[in-house]
Structure formats: C-alpha cells, structure tokens
C-alpha positions in Angstrom: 9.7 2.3 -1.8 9.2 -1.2 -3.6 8.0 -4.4 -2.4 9.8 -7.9 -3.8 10.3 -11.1 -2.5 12.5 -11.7 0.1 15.5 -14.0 -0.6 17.5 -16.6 1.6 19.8 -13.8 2.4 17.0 -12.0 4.3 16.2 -15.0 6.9 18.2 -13.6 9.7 16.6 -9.9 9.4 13.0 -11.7 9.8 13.4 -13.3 12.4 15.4 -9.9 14.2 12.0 -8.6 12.9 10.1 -11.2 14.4 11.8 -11.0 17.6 11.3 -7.0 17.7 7.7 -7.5 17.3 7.4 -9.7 19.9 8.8 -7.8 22.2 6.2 -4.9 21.0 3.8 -7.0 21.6 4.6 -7.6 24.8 4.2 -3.6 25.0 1.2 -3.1 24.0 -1.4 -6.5 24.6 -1.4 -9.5 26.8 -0.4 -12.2 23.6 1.7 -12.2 21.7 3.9 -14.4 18.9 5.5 -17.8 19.9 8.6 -18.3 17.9 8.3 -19.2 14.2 9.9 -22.1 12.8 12.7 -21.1 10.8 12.1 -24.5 7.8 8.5 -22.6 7.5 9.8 -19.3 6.4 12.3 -21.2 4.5 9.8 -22.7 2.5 7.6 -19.2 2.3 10.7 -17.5 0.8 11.6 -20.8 -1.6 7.6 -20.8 -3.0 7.9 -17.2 -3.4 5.4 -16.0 -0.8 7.5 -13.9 1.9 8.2 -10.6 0.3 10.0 -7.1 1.9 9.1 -3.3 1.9 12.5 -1.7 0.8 12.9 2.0 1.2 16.2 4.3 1.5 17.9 0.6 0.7 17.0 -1.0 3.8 14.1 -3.5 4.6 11.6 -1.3 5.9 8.4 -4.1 6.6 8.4 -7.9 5.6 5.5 -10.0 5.7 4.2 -13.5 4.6 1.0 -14.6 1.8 -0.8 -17.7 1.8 -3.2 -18.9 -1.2 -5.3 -21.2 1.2 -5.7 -20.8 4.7 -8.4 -23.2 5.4 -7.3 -24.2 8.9 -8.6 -20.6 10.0 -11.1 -20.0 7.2 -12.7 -23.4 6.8 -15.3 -23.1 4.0 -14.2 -19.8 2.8 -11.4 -20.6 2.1 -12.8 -22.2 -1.5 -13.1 -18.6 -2.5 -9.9 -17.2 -4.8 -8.0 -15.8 -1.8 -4.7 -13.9 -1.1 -4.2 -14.6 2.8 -1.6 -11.9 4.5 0.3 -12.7 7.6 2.8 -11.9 9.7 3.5 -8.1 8.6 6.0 -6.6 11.1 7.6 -2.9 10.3 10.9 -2.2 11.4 11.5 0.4 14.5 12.7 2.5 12.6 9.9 2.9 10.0 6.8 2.7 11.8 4.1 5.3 11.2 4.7 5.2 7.4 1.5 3.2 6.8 2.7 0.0 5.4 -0.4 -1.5 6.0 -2.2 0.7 3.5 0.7 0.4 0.2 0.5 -4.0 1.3 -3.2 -3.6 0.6 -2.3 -1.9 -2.9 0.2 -4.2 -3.8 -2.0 -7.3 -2.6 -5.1 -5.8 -4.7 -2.8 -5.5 -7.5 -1.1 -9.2 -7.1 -4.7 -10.9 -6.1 -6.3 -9.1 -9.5 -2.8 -11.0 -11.7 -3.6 -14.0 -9.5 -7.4 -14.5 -10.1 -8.2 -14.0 -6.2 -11.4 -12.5 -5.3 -10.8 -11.4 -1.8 -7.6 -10.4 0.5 -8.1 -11.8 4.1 -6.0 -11.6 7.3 -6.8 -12.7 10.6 -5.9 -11.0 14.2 -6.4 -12.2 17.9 -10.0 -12.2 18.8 -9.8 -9.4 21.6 -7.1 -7.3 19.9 -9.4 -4.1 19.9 -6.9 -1.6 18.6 -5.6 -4.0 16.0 -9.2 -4.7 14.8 -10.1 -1.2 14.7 -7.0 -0.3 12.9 -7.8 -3.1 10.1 -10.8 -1.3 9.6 -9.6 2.1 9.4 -7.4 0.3 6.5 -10.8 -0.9 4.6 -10.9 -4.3 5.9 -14.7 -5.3 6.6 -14.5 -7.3 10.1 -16.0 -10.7 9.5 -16.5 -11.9 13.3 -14.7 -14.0 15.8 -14.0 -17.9 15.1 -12.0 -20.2 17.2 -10.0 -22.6 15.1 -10.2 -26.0 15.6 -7.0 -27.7 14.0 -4.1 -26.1 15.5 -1.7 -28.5 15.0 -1.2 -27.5 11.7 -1.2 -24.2 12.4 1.9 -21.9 14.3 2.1 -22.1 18.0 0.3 -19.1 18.7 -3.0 -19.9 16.8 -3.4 -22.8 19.7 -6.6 -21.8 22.2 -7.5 -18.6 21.1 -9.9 -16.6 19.2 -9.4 -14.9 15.9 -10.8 -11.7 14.7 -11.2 -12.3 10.9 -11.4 -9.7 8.0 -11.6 -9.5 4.3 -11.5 -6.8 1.3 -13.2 -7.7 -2.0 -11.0 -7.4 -4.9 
C-alpha cells in the first residue's frame, strides 16, 4: 500500500469514486454529496493536494487536503492545520481501515508541513460517522452551522457540521 498524489490521469476514477459514494450514501443516511465540480478537483490535483491509496496496483481510496478551511472553521482555522476531505474507498476495498493509515500519513505530512492539528468535518447528525471518527482518535469538537456557503461545495449549503480534530 502507498499513498501519492493523484495525477490528471486519475480525474475520471474520482469522480466514478464519487459517484459510488453517493450512491452509498444514499444507503446508509438521509444526505448525501451533491456533485463536485470537476475545475475544483482539477485544481486540487494541479496544487498537489488530491492524493490516492494504491494497493495490489489499483487505486484503493482517494481523498482531498486543504491548508485553510476557514469557511467551516472560522477562527480556528489561524491554527497550522492539515484539513482532510472527501475520502471515499473503493467497493472493492472497504474494511481495510483507510481511515486509520490517512491519519498516519497526514500526522506524518502535517509534522514536514509545520501543522499543529488534522481536522475533518462530517454532517451534524451523522451518528455512525461521528462515532466512527472517534473510534479513529479524532476528539469531536461540536456542531457549527456554517455561514458562507457560497464558497463552499453544494452540499455544505443549510446544514450542520460535526467537527473534529487530532493534535499533531
């Protein structure tokens, strides 16, 4: 297993990624992602900031870091941070705890990067999600409703956001 960035040749497989979340989503809770605009991820994968999980050669996980996120963290977001987002496992790999080895890798990259914390956010009401965060060592931070969606992707708009954080 190694994680590396993701290249322009990967753009297509995200988005099937994407699209099979979704539809797990759908499964399993009563929100779920509104379609992502391919120019972002674009960008994310240019600036170096959408990376893969690649085991037995295929892409097993991808998923997407942000170095501010202060439409979602507002003040916090002056502290060092390495924000993780959109991390979707393949089908075919789930259960292998790609969760946990991001956590490594992001404690590892946040420590080269001087970031002092690594921070993700979930739906407000997402129980099994926010329990599952914290079975991985994130310490929940509380429920905030941002403010300034339009700068944010479509599904951020009216909701509530579970937020969590692990101190580097």
């Amino acid at each position: 297993m190694t994680i590396k960035n993701s290249t322009p040749k990967d753009i297509d497989l995200i988005f099937a990624l994407y699209d099979a979340a979704v539809a797990y989503q759908k499964t399993k809770f009563n929100k779920h992602w509104q379609p992502f605009d391919r120019d972002m991820v674009t960008a994310e994968i240019a600036e170096g900031r959408q990376w893969k999980i690649v085991e037995d050669g295929q892409v097993a996980c991808v998923f997407a870091v942000a170095y501010n996120d202060p439409f979602i963290w507002g003040e916090k977001d002056r502290e060092p941070s390495i924000y993780l987002h959109r991390i979707v496992t393949h089908p075919d790999f789930k259960g292998r705890n790609y969760v946990q080895e991001i956590i490594k890798w992001a404690h590892q990259h946040g420590k080269e990067t001087g970031k002092q914390y690594i921070r993700l956010d979930t739906w407000g009401d997402n129980e099994e999600l926010i329990a599952y965060y914290q079975q991985c060592g994130f310490r929940f931070l509380g429920v905030i409703t941002p403010t300034q969606t339009d700068q944010l992707p479509k599904h951020y708009s009216a909701i509530s956001l579970s937020l969590f954080e692990i101190k580097i």
